[in-house]
Structure formats: C-alpha cells, structure tokens
C-alpha positions in Angstrom: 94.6 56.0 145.5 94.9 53.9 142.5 98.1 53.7 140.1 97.0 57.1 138.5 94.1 59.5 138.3 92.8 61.1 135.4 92.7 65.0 135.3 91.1 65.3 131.7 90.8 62.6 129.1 94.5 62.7 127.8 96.2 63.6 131.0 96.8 61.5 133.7 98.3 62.3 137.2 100.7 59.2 139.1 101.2 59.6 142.5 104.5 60.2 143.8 107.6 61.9 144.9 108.1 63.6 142.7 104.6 63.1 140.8 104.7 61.8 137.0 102.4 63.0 134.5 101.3 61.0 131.3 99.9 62.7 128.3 98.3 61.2 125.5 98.1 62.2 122.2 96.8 59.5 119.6 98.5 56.4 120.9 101.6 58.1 121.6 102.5 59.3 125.2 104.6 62.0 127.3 105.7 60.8 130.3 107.0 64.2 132.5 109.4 63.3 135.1 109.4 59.6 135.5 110.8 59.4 139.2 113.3 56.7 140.5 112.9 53.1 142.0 112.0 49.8 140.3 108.6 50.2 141.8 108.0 53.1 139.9 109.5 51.2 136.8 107.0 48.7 136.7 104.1 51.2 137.6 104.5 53.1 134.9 104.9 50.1 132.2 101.6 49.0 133.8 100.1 52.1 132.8 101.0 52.4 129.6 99.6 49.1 128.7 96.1 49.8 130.4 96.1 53.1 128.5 97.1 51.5 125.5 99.6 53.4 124.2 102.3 51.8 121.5 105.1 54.8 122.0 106.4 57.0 124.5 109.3 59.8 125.0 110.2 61.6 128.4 110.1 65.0 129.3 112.5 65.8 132.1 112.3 69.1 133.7 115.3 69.1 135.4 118.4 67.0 136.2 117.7 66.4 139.9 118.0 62.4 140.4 114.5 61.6 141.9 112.6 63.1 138.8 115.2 61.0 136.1 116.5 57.8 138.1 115.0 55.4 135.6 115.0 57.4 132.8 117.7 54.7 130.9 115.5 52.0 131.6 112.1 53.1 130.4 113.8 52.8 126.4 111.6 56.0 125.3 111.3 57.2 121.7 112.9 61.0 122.8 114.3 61.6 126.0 113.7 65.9 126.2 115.4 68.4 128.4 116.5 72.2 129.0 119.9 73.2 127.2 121.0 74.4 130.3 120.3 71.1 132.2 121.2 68.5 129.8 124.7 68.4 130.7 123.7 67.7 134.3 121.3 65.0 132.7 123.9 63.2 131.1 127.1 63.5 133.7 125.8 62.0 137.2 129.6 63.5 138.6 129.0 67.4 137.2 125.0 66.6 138.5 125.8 65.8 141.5 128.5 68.4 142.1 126.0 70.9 140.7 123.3 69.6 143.4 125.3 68.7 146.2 128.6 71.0 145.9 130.6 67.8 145.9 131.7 65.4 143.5 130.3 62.7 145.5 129.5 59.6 143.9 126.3 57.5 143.2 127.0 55.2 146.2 127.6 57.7 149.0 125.5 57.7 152.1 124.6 61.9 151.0 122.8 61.6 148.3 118.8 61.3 148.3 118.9 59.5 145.4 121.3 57.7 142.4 120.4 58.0 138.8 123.2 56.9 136.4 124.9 58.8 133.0 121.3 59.9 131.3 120.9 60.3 127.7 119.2 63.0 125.9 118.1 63.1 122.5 116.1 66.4 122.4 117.2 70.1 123.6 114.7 72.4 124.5 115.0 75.9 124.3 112.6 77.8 126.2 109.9 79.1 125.8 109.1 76.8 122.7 106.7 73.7 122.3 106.5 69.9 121.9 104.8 69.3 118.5 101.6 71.6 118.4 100.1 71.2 121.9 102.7 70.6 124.9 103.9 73.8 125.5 107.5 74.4 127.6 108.2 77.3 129.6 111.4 78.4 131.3 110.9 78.2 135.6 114.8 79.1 136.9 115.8 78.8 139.9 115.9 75.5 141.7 118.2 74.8 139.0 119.2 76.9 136.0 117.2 75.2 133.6 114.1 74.0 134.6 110.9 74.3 132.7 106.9 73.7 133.3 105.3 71.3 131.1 101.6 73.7 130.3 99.3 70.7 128.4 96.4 71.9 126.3 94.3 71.0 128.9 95.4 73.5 131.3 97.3 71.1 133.2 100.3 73.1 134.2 103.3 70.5 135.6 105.4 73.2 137.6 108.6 70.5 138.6 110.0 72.1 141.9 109.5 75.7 141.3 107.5 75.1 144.9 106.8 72.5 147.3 104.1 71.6 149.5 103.9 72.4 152.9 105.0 69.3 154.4 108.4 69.8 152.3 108.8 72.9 153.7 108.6 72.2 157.1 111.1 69.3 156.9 113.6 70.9 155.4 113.1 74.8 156.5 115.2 76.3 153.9 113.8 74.9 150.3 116.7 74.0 148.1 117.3 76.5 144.8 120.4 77.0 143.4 119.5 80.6 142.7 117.2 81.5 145.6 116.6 84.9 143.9 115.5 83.4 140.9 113.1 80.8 142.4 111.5 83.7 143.9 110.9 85.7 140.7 109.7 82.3 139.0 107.1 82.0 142.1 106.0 85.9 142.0 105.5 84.9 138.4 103.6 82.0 138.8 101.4 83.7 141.1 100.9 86.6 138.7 100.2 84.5 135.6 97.9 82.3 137.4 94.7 82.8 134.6 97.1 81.1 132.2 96.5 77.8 133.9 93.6 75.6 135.2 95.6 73.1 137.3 98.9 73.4 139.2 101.0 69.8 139.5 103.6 70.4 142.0 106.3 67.4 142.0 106.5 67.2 146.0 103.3 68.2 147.6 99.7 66.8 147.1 97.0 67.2 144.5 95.2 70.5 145.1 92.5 72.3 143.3 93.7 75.4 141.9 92.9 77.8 144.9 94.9 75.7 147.1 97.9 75.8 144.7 98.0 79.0 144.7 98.0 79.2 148.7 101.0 77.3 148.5 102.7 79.0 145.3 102.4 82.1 148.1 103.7 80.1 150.8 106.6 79.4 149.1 107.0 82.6 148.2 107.0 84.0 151.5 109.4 81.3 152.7 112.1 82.1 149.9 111.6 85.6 150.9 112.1 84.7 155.0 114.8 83.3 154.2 116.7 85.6 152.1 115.5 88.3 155.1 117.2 85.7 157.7 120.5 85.6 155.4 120.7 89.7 155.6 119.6 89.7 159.8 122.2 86.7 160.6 125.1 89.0 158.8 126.6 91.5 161.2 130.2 92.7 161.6 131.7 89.2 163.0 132.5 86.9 159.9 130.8 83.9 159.5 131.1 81.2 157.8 128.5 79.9 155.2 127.5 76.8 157.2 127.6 78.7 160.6 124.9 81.0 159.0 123.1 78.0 157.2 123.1 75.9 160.9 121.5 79.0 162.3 118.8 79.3 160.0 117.8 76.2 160.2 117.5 76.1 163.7 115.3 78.8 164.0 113.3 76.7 161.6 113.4 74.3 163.9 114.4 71.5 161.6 115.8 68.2 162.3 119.7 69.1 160.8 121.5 66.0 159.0 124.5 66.4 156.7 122.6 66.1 153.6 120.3 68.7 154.7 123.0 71.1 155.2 124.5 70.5 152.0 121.5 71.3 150.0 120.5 74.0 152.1 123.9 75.8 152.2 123.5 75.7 147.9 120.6 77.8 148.8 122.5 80.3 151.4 125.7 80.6 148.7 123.5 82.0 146.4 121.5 84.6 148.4 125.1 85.6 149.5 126.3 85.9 146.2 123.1 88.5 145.6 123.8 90.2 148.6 127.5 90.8 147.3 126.4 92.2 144.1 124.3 94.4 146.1 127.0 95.7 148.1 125.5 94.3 151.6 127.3 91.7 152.2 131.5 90.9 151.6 133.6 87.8 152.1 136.8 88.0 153.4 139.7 85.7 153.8 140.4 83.9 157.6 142.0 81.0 158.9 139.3 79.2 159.0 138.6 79.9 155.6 136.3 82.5 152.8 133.6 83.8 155.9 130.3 86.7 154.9 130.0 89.7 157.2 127.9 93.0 156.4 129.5 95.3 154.7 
C-alpha cells in the first residue's frame, strides 16, 4: 500500500495502528489521530508536503498513547480534544493510571506505548463542529471522552469504539473503560448507520461500508459475551476481579500476558460496577482482598 490512499478528494486515509486521517480544506489540514513512532513522524511530514498543505492542527479522539505519541512533535496550529479526555492528554501519570489502573511510568515494560505530557489548545464539547464542515460526535466508552470525527464527505473516523476482528481475537476481551457504554455507542453506531458513507476504524483494515458494519456487530456481540460471561462466572464463592478476568480470557483462548490482564481487568471492573448497581452482583471484604460474588 502506498503512504496513504485517497477516499475522496480532501480526505485521505494512512495506514496504520491506529490509522490517521488527513483532511484538507484549502491549504489547511486536519490530521485525526497522528499515531506514535518516528516512522510515523516522518510519514506524515512527507505527506503533507506532497499534498501541499502550509498549516495543520490535530484532532485527537482520545488520550490513549498510540493515537497521540508524537503529537508534541508534529508543532500543529491547534491541538483539539474532548473536555473529558484532555486531562488525560496532557498528564501521561493520571493517563496512564486511567488506562492501565497504575501509575506506571513511560519507561515500564507494561505499557504498549509512551507518549509524553501532551498539550491541548482546543476543548471540544460534544456534539459540536470544527469550523463549518468537520463535525464531532460524542462515542463513550473505551474512554469517557471519545469522539468520531464525521467529514463532509461521509467519512466517518470512529477511533476505537470497535476493532477489527484480528484485535479481537488477540486480546478476547476488547478494552473499554465503561463496557456498558461501549456497547450503547456500538448499538448506536449500528442504528445510525445511513448517517455515514464510510466507517474508519483505528485498529482493523479498510472495509467498504457493509463490511464495517459486519464488524460494528461483531463487536457488539463480543461486548455483550462478555458482559454475559462476567454474570455466568459470578456464583456464591467470591472471586476476585483478576480470578474472573483470567477465566474469561481463557475461555477465549487467548495468549494471557500481564499487560493484557491489566487492560482487560479495566474492562471486567466496570461490568461489575453495572452489575452492582443492578443488584446482581456485591463485593465483599476477605483476606485476600475486595472479591465479586452474586448476590
């Protein structure tokens, strides 16, 4: 594939994980979710000069490090992000506590990815819009504040409101720190399809719409497995959250490492938290520490 395809003639798709897109209006461009590495650094400089455009700002649609490691070093116009994610944005220790559930710094061995202190100069406050065209819309649940990018095109840049399948089966239980609203954000998706042409997932490939929407229901039905597996794994013997987190996994049949835990045990607190307010399920206090059993 070469550095970047183009889906209309001011939108522009660059491969990657997560994917960027580049929008052009005039000779100014949006760049939405950068990525990390030096590689992608220099790839995105290059395309900018062939597409001949003079000034740029960054859209970031959530704090996650992969999608704003070089951020800082791309000296945009604006820098834009979600109220409710900014903070994350700009503090790598609360981002990283936030994503991992430890305050584990930029050089451990657990962490995916490193992006430093990130500034933002914009806060957006969804559902609002980027001058008259770009149009942001609120997509909660993989974190608290993350938004789509919807181009006048009909390009509709979803972040990680859903992954492609491959993602899926690595890591068996997808990572959302509100499980319950990552699945209303995907029953929504699916519902408001006619609003969009094209789907840009940030981890999974480039699909025609059709296919998109085959995966938008495949995530669905995976978020929804797992909250089931979370209510079948409770019983009257106490657990504790990564005991039920190993087992799910496993029955996913994934390869388990301790990053992959971590993530996925974000994903398990908060179905338990829901299952609380529902009155299923109840912690209670043990030597070994707070354990979930049905209630």
């Amino acid at each position: 594939m070469p550095q970047y395809v183009a889906l209309s003639e001011k939108t522009f798709y660059v491969k990657g994980s997560p994917a960027t897109l580049i929008h052009v209006v005039d000779d100014e461009a949006f760049i939405v979710d950068p990525g990390s590495g030096s590689k992608r650094r220099k790839t995105l400089r290059s395309i900018l000069r062939s597409l001949k455009v003079s000034d740029y700002s960054i859209i970031v649609t959530h704090y996650h490090a992969d999608h704003i490691g070089i951020v800082s070093k791309l000296n945009a116009s604006k820098v834009y992000a979600s109220e409710l994610d900014s903070v994350f944005v700009e503090h790598s220790v609360l981002r990283n506590y936030a994503t991992y559930g430890y305050q584990i710094s930029g050089e451990s061995k657990y962490l995916l990815y490193s992006a430093p202190d990130t500034k933002v100069t914009d806060i957006l406050k969804p559902p609002c819009r980027i001058g008259d065209d770009i149009e942001i819309l609120y997509l909660p649940g993989h974190t608290l504040g993350q938004i789509g990018v919807l181009l006048p095109d009909g390009v509709f840049y979803i972040a990680d409101a859903a992954f492609g399948d491959r993602v899926l089966s690595a890591v068996g239980i997808p990572y959302h720190f509100d499980a319950i609203l990552a699945l209303e954000t995907t029953e929504k998706l699916i519902n408001e399809q006619d609003m969009y042409e094209k789907i840009i997932f940030s981890h999974g490939p480039l699909l025609d719409k059709k296919d998109s929407l085959n995966v938008l229901e495949l995530n669905r039905k995976r978020i929804a497995d797992v909250i089931s597996k979370v209510r079948k794994t409770l019983g009257n013997e106490p657990m504790s959250v990564g005991e039920i987190t190993a087992r799910i996994l496993r029955e996913y049949g994934v390869d388990q490492t301790v990053t992959l835990q971590m993530l996925a045990s974000i994903t398990i607190r908060s179905i338990l938290a829901h299952l609380s307010s529902e009155g299923y399920a109840e912690a209670v206090v043990s030597e070994k520490g707070v354990l979930w059993r049905k209630k």
